[in-house]
Structures are given as structure tokens and as C-alpha cells.
GUPA-735934 format. One record per residue (C-alpha): x negated, y, z negated. Coordinates in nm, 3 decimals. Layout:
BEGIN
node c1=X; c2=Y; c3=Z
...
This chain:
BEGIN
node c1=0.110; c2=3.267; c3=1.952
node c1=-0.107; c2=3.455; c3=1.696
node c1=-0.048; c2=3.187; c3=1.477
node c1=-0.157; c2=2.940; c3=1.638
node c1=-0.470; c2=3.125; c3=1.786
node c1=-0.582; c2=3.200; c3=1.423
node c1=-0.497; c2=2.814; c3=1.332
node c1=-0.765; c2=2.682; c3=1.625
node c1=-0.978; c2=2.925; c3=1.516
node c1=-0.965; c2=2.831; c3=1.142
node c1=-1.022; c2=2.488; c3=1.298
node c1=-1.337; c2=2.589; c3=1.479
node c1=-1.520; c2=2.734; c3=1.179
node c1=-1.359; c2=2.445; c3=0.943
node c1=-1.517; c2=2.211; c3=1.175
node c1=-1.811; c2=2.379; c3=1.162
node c1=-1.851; c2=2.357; c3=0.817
node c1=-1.775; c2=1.992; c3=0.735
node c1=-1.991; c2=1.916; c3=0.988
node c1=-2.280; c2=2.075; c3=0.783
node c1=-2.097; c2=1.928; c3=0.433
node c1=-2.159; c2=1.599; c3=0.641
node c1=-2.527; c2=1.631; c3=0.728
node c1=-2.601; c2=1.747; c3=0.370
node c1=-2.348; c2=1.405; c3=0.225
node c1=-2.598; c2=1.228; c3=0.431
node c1=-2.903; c2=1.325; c3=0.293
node c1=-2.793; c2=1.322; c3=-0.074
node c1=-2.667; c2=1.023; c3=-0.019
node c1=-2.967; c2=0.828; c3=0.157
node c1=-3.205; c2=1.005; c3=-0.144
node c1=-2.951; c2=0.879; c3=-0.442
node c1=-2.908; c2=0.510; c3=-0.294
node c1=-3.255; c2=0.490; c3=-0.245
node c1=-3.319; c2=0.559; c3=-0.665
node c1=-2.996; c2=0.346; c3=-0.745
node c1=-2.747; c2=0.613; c3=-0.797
node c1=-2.407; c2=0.568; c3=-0.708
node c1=-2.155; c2=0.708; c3=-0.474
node c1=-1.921; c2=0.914; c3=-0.772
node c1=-2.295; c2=1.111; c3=-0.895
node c1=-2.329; c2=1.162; c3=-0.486
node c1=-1.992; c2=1.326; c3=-0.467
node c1=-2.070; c2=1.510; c3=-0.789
node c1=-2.398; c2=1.654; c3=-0.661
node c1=-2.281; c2=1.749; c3=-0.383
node c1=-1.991; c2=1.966; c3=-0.527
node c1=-2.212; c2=2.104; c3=-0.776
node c1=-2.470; c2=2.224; c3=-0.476
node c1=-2.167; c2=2.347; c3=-0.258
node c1=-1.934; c2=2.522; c3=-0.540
node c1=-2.079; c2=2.854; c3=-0.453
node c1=-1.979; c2=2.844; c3=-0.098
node c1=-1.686; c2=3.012; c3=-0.032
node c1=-1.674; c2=2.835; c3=0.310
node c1=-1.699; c2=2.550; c3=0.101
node c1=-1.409; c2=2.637; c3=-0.047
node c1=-1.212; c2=2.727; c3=0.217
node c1=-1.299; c2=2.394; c3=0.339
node c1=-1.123; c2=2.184; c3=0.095
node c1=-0.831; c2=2.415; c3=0.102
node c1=-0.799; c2=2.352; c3=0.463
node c1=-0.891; c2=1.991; c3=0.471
node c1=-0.564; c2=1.971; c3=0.195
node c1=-0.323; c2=2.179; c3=0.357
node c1=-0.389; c2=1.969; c3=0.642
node c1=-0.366; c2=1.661; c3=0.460
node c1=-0.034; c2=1.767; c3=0.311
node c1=0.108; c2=1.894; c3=0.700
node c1=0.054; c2=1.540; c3=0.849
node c1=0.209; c2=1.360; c3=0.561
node c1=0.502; c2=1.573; c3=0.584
node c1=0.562; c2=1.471; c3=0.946
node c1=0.520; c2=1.138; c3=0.858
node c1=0.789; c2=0.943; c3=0.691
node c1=0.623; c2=0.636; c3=0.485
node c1=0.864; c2=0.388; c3=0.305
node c1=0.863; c2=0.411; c3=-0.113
node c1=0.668; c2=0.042; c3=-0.290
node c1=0.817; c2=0.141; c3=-0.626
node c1=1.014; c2=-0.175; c3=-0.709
node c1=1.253; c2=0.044; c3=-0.841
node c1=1.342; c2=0.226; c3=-0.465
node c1=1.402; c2=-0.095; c3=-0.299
node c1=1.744; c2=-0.119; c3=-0.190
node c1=1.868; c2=-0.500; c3=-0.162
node c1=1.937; c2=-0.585; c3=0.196
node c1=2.276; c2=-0.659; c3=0.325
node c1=2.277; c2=-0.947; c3=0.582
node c1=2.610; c2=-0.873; c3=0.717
node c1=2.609; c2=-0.648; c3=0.992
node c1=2.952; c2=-0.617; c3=1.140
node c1=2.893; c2=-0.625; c3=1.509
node c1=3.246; c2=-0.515; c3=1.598
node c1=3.275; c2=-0.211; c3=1.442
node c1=3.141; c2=0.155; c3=1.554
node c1=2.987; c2=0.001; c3=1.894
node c1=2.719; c2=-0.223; c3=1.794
node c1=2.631; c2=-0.536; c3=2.010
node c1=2.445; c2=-0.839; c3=1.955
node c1=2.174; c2=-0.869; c3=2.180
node c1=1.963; c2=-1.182; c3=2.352
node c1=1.592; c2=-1.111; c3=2.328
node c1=1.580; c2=-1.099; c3=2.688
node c1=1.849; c2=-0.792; c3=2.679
node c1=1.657; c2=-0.652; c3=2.431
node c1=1.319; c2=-0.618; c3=2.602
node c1=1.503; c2=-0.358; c3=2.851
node c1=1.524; c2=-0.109; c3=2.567
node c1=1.103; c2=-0.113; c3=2.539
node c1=1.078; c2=0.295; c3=2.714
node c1=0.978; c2=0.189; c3=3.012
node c1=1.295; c2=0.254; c3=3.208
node c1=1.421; c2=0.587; c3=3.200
node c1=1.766; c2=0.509; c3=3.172
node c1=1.816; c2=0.328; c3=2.860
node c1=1.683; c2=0.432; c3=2.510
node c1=1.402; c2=0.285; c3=2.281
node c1=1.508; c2=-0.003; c3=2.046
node c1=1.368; c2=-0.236; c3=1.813
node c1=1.434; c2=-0.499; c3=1.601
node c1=1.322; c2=-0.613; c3=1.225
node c1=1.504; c2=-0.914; c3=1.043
node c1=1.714; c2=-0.921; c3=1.339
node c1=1.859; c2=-0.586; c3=1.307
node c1=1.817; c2=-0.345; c3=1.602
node c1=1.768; c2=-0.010; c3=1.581
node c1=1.785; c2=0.294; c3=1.789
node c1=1.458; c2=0.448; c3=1.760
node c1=1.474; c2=0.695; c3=2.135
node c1=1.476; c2=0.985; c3=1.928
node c1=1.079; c2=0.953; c3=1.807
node c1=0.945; c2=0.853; c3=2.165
node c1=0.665; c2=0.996; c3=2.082
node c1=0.588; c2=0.760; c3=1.778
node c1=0.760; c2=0.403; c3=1.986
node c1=0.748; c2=0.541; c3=2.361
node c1=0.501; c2=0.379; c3=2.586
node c1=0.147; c2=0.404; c3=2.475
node c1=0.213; c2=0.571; c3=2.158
node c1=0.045; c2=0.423; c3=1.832
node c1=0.418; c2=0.208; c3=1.742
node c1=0.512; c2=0.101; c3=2.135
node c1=0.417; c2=-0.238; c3=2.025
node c1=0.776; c2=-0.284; c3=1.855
node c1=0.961; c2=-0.143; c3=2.119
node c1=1.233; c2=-0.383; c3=2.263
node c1=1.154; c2=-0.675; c3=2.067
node c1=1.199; c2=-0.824; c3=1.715
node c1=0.810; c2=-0.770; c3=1.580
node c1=0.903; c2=-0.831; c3=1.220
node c1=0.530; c2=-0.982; c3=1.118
node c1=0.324; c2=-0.756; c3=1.278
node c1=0.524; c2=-0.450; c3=1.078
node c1=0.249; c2=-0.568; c3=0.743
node c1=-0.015; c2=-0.773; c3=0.890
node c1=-0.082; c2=-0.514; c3=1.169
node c1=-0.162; c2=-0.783; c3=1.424
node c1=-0.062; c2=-0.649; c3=1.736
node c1=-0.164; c2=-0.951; c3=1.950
node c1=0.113; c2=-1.155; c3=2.166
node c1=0.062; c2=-1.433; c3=1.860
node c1=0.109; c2=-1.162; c3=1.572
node c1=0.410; c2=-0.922; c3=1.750
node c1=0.669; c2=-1.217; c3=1.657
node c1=0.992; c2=-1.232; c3=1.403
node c1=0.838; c2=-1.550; c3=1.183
node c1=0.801; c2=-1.421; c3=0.794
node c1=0.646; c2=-1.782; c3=0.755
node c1=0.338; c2=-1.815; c3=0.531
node c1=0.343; c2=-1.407; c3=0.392
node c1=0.276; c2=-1.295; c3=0.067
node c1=0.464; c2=-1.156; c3=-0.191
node c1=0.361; c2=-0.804; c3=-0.089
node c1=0.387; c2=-0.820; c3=0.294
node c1=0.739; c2=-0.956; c3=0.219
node c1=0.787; c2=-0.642; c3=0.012
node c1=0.656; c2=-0.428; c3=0.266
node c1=0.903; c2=-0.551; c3=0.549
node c1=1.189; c2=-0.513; c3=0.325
node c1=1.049; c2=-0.128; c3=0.278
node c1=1.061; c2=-0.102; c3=0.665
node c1=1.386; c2=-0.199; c3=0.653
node c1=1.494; c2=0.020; c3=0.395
node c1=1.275; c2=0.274; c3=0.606
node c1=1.466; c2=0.199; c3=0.951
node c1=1.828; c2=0.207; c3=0.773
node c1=1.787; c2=0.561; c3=0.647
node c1=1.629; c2=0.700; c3=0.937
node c1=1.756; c2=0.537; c3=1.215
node c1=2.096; c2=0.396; c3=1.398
node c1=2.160; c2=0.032; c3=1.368
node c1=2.304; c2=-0.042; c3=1.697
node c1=2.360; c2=-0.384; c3=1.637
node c1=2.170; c2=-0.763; c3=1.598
node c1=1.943; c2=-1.010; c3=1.850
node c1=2.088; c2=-1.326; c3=1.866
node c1=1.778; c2=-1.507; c3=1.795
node c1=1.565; c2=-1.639; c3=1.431
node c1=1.797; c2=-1.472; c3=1.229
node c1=2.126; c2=-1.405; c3=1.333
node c1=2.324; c2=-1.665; c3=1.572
node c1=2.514; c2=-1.562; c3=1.878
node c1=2.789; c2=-1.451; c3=1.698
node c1=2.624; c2=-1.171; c3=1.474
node c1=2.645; c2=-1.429; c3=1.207
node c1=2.321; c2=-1.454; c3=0.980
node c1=2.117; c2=-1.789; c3=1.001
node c1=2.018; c2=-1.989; c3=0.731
node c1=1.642; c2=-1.807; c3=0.804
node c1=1.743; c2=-1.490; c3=0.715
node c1=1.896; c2=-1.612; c3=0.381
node c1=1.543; c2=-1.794; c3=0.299
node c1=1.326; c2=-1.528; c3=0.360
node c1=1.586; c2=-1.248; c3=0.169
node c1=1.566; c2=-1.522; c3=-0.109
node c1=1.157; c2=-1.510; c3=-0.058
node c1=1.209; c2=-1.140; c3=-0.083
node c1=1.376; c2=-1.142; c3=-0.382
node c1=1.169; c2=-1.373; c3=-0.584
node c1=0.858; c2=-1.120; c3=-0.457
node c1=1.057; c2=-0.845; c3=-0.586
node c1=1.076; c2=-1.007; c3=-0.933
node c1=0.698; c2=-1.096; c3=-0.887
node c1=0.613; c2=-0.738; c3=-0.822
node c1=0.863; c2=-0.638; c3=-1.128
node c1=0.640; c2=-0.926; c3=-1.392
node c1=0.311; c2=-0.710; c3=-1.215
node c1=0.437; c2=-0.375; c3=-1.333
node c1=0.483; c2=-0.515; c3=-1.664
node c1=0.141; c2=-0.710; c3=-1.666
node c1=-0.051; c2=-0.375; c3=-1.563
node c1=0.143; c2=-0.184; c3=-1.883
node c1=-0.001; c2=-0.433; c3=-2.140
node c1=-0.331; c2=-0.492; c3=-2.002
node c1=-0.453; c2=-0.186; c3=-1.809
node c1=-0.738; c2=-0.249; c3=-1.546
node c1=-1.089; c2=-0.139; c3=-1.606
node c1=-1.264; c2=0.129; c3=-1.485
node c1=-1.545; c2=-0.008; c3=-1.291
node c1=-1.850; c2=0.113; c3=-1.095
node c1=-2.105; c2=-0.041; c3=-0.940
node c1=-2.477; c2=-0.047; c3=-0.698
node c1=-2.736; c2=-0.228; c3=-0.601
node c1=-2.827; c2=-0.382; c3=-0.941
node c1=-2.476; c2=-0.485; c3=-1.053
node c1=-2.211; c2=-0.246; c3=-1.208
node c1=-2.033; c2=-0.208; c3=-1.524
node c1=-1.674; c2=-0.202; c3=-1.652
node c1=-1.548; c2=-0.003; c3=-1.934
node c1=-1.210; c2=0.089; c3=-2.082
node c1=-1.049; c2=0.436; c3=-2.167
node c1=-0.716; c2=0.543; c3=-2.291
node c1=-0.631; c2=0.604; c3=-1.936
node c1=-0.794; c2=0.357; c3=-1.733
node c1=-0.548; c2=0.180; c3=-1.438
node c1=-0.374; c2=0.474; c3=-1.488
node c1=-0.159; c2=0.389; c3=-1.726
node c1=-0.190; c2=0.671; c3=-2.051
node c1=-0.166; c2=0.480; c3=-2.374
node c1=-0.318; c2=0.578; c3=-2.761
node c1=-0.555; c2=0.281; c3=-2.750
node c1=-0.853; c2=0.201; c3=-2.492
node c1=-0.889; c2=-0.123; c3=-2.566
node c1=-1.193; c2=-0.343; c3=-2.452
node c1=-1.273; c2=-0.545; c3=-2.127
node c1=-1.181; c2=-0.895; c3=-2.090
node c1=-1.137; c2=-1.143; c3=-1.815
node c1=-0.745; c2=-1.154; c3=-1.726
node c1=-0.761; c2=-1.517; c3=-1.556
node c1=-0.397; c2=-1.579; c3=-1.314
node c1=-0.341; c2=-1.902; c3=-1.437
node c1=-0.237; c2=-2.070; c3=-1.100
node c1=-0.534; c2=-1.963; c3=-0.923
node c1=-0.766; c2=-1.906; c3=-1.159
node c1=-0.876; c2=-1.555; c3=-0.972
node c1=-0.941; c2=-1.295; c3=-1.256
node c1=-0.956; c2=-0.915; c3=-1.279
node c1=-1.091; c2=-0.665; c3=-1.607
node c1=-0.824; c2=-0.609; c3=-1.799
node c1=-0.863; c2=-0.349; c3=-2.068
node c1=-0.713; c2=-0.576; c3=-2.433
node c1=-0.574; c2=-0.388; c3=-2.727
node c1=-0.866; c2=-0.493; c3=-3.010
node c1=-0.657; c2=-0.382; c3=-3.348
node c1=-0.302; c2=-0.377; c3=-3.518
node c1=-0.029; c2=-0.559; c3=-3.351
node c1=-0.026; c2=-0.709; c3=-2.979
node c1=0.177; c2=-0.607; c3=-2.679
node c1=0.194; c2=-0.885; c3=-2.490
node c1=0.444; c2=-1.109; c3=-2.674
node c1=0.245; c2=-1.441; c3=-2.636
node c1=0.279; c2=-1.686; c3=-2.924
node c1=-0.064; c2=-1.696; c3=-2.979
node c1=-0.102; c2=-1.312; c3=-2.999
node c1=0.168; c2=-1.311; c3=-3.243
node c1=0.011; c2=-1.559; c3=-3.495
node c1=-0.287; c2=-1.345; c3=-3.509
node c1=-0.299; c2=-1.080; c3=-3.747
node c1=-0.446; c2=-0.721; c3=-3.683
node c1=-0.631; c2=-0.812; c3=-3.360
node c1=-0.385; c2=-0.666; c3=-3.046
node c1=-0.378; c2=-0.896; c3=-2.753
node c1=-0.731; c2=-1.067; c3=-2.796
node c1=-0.642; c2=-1.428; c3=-2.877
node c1=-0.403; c2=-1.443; c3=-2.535
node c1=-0.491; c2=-1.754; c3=-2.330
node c1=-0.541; c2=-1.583; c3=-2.045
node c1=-0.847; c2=-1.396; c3=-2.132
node c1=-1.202; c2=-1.462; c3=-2.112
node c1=-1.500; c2=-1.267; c3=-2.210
node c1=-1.735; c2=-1.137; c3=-2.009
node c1=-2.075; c2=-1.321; c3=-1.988
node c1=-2.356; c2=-1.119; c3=-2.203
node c1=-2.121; c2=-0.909; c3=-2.316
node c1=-2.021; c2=-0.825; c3=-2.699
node c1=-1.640; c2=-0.928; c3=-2.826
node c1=-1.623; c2=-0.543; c3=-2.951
node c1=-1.826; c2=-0.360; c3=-2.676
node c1=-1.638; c2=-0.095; c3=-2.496
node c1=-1.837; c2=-0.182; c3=-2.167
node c1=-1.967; c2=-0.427; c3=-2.023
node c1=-2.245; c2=-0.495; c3=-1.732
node c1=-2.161; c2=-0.664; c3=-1.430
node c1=-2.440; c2=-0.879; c3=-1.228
node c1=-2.489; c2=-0.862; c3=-0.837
């Protein structure tokens, strides 16, 4: 009880006092935009005025020990490549009670009737999810899956009659990547009570001919994601800002992330197929990384002669930064 009367309390004052961080965000804000400053010297300036406050302080303290309390409550699946565990289609319907269920059957399981438990279905595979009813029971924030096979809607978020269906058709690499991390999510945390006889398993538990497509799909995004990962390591992104004006993009030796001994300098990295581009940050000396032939006929001049790069407009071959127009 005293526990939780001193954490409302630390609430009330906490709120108190990002309220007034707010107000004062505002007005540093509105006066930097309005002489072209951008957001990162607004956040700066702002910490520098408050770093005396020892409300202040306790402020960001709370606002992360929050932060790290709701997180912890919250189970999210892994997107390393790495953690993603291959899915089995078999699900043996005969052994340890599981049943395969019509859609029709399944839609009693939705928490709306008392006497049976919350399920739902992804790729076909049900799960018993009645022990998180407050999470999947009826007007809770995930009641939209409950007693029905809503495998889109898991990573586009469209919770419409249209979008709450089983159909993987027409998703990208990463929202196929991001169902098969729900399902890697669901089979660690919850029963699998069995199948619905419906897009992707037959009548007889059996898995259709659309399941093995879109697992195939998955797989091939997998390797996509794997080719990414690789991509990012030998050309970094940029570090970028921008405002009103334009912005600029410049490279570091730990830009994107990734910690290396050069910094390289920003180039176009054009995807070939669609011709979309992002900065890339290009080794400029010594051997390349990237293994094309053309990098390797080159001598002493890293990665700058691969064919996927283009400079930047009005900007030099050996600048470290470059501006970027509005």
C-alpha cells in the first residue's frame, strides 16, 4: 500500500514537471524553427537549460524506469534474422488433444462466452491465448484476433473487416518476416491447441499448397533480410539532418551504427530493380569491401567505382558531407 501511494505520488509531481519540460520544448522550439534551427540543437538546448534541475532529473529517471517497467510486461517478438526459428507446417492434430477447427467453430472461442476460452489463429495454427484476457479479451487493444485466423492484420495493423483476414497475398518481404516472428512469438508463449480447416490447412490437419507458398515467400524474405544485413556492413547509412532549407548528409566511423576504422564518404546507393536510393557511407582508400568486379579492378580507391553508386548533385567526389536540397 505505501508503495503504491508513494508511486501515484511520484506520478503527480513527475507529471507536473514534464508538463512544464513541455511548455518550455514548446517555446524553444517555435523560437529555433522560426531562425532555421533544427530539432537535435532544440533537444540540446533544452537539456543544457534544464541540467540543473534536479526535478529535471528525477524526471528522466522516472520517465526510464517507466519505460523499462512497460517493456518488461510486454513480450515483443526478436527481427534479428538470426532468432527466427523456421516454421514447421506439420502440426499433428491427433496427438496431446488438439483439434482442427472450421472457422465457424472457431469464432466461439472470441471471449464473449464465458464458458469457453480465448483462441486465435495465425498461418492456420490456433492458439490458446485465455490466459492474457486482458491483452485478447473483449475490448482490449488485441480482441480483434480473437476467434478467427487474422494473419494480415498481425503487420499491416488494419483492423477493418477487409484487413482482419488470413491472405499473406501482395506483402513485403518484411511484413512476411514479421508474421513469421508472431509465430515464433505465439509458439513460445502460448498452447497450440490445434489447426482451422480453412486457407491453409485442409480438413484433415493436412497443410495446403498456400501455406507451402507463403513459408517459401518467407524464406526467400529471410534470405533478403540476410543480403540487407550484409549490404548495411559494407556500406553504412549516412547520418543525415535536415530543415526548412534542405539538410545535409555526412559520414563517421560509426554512422548506421555499424563501428568500423574508416568513415568513408556519401554516395547514392541506387537498388537496382527499383531504382529507389539511400546515402550510403563508401570506403574512399585501400582495398574495397564489397567484392564487385569492378571494385576489385580498381586499385587503392575502396568501394567507389561500384555500379550502384551515384554522387550526390553539387557535391565533391572527396567531401565528407554533402548538402541536401528541399
Amino acid at each position: 500500500m505505501e508503495r503504491n501511494r508513494r508511486r501515484k505520488d511520484d506520478a503527480g509531481v513527475m507529471t507536473k514537471t514534464l508538463a512544464g519540460i513541455a511548455a518550455l520544448t514548446f517555446l524553444v522550439s517555435f523560437i529555433c524553427s522560426s531562425n532555421g534551427i533544427t530539432f537535435t540543437h532544440v533537444v540540446s538546448t533544452i537539456d543544457v537549460i534544464l541540467e540543473e534541475s534536479d526535478y529535471y532529473k528525477l524526471a528522466k529517471e522516472w520517465m526510464a524506469s517507466s519505460i523499462d517497467a512497460t517493456w518488461q510486461e510486454v513480450s515483443i517478438p526478436s527481427r534479428k534474422a538470426e532468432h527466427i526459428q523456421a516454421i514447421n507446417p506439420e502440426v499433428d492434430v491427433a496427438a496431446g488433444g488438439k483439434h482442427v477447427f472450421t472457422s465457424e467453430q472457431l469464432h466461439f472461442f472470441d471471449g464473449t462466452r464465458d464458458s469457453k476460452p480465448i483462441y486465435l489463429a495465425i498461418l492456420g495454427r490456433v492458439y490458446n491465448v485465455d490466459g492474457k484476457k486482458e491483452y485478447y479479451g473483449p475490448g482490449k487493444s488485441y480482441h480483434h484476433f480473437a476467434g478467427r485466423d487474422a494473419t494480415r492484420a498481425f503487420t499491416t495493423g488494419d483492423f477493418t473487416e477487409n484487413g482482419l483476414v488470413a491472405s499473406t497475398h501482395g506483402l513485403s518481404h518484411d511484413e512476411l518476416l514479421s508474421i513469421r516472428d508472431w509465430v515464433s512469438f505465439y509458439e513460445k508463449e502460448y498452447p497450440l491447441v490445434g489447426v482451422v480447416a480453412d486457407l491453409y490447412y485442409d480438413s484433415d490437419g493436412q497443410p495446403t499448397a498456400e501455406l507451402t507458398d507463403v513459408l517459401a515467400r518467407v524464406e526467400k524474405a529471410n534470405e533478403y533480410r540476410k543480403a540487407q544485413a550484409v549490404e548495411i556492413e559494407v556500406f553504412p547509412p549516412c547520418n543525415s539532418e535536415y530543415n526548412q532549407n534542405g539538410g545535409r548528409v555526412w559520414c563517421s566511423t560509426k554512422s548506421g551504427g555499424v563501428e568500423r576504422q574508416w568513415a568513408g564518404v556519401p554516395r547514392k546507393l541506387i537498388e537496382p530493380t527499383t531504382k529507389k536510393f539511400r546515402c550510403a557511407c563508401v570506403k574512399n582508400f585501400g582495398p574495397g569491401v564489397s567484392g564487385a568486379e569492378e571494385v576489385k579492378a580498381a586499385n587503392n580507391r575502396g568501394d567507389l567505382d561500384h555500379p550502384d553508386l551515384e554522387l550526390f548533385p553539387d557535391c565533391s567526389p572527396t567531401s565528407n558531407s554533402c548538402k541536401i536540397s528541399s
